[in-house]
C-alpha positions as CSV (number, residue, x, y, z in Angstrom):
1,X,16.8,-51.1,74.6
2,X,17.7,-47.5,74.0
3,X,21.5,-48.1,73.8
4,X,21.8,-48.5,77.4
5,X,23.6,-51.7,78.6
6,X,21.6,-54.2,80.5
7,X,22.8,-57.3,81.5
8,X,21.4,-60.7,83.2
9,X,20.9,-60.6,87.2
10,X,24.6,-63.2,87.3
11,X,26.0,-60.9,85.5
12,X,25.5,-58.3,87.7
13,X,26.2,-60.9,90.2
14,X,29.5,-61.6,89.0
15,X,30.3,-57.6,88.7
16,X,29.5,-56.5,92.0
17,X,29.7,-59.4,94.0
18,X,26.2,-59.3,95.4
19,X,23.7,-62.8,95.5
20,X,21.5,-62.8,93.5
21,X,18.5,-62.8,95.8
22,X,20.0,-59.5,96.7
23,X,19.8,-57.9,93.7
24,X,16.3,-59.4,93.3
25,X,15.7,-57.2,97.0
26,X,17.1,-54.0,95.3
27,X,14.9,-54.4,91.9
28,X,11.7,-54.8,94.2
29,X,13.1,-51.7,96.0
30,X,13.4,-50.0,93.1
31,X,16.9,-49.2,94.1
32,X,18.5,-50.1,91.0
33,X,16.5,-50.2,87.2
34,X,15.9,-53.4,85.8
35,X,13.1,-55.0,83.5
36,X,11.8,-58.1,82.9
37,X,11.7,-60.0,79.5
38,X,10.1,-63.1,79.4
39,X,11.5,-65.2,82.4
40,X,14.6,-63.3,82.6
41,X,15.4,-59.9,84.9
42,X,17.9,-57.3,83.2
43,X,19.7,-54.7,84.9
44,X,20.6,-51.5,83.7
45,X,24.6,-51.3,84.1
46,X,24.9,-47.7,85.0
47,X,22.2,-47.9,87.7
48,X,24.1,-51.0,89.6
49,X,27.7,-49.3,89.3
50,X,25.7,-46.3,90.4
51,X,24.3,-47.9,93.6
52,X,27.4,-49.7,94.3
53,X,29.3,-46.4,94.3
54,X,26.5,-45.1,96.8
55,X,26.5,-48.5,98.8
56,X,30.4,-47.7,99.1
57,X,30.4,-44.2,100.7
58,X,27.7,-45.7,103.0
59,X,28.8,-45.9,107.2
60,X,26.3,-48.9,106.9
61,X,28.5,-51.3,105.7
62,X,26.2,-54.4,105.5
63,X,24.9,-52.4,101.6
64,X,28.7,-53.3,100.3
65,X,29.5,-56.8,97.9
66,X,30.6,-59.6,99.6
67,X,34.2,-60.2,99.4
């Protein structure tokens, strides 16, 4: 996978405090990069830490984690 580190959709869950659902929205949005093998969603790192970082400088705070 070209080096780059992908994990599962709870993991990404886990590290950024979004549902899962929502991270679902986000792949279908193309917001964050992500593929699909088999059954199972994975999510490129960099992208979500990217988005997060965006989603954080955002007035619309409804885009930040859950706390």
């Amino acid at each position: 996978m070209n080096g780059d580190e992908w994990i599962t959709t709870q993991q990404a869950a886990d590290l950024s405090g979004y549902h899962v659902n929502y991270l679902r929205k986000l792949i279908r949005a193309g917001a964050i990069k992500a593929r699909k093998v088999s059954i199972v969603w994975l999510i490129e790192r960099q992208s979500l830490l990217d988005y997060m970082a965006l989603a954080a400088k955002s007035s619309d705070k409804r885009r930040g984690p859950k706390t």
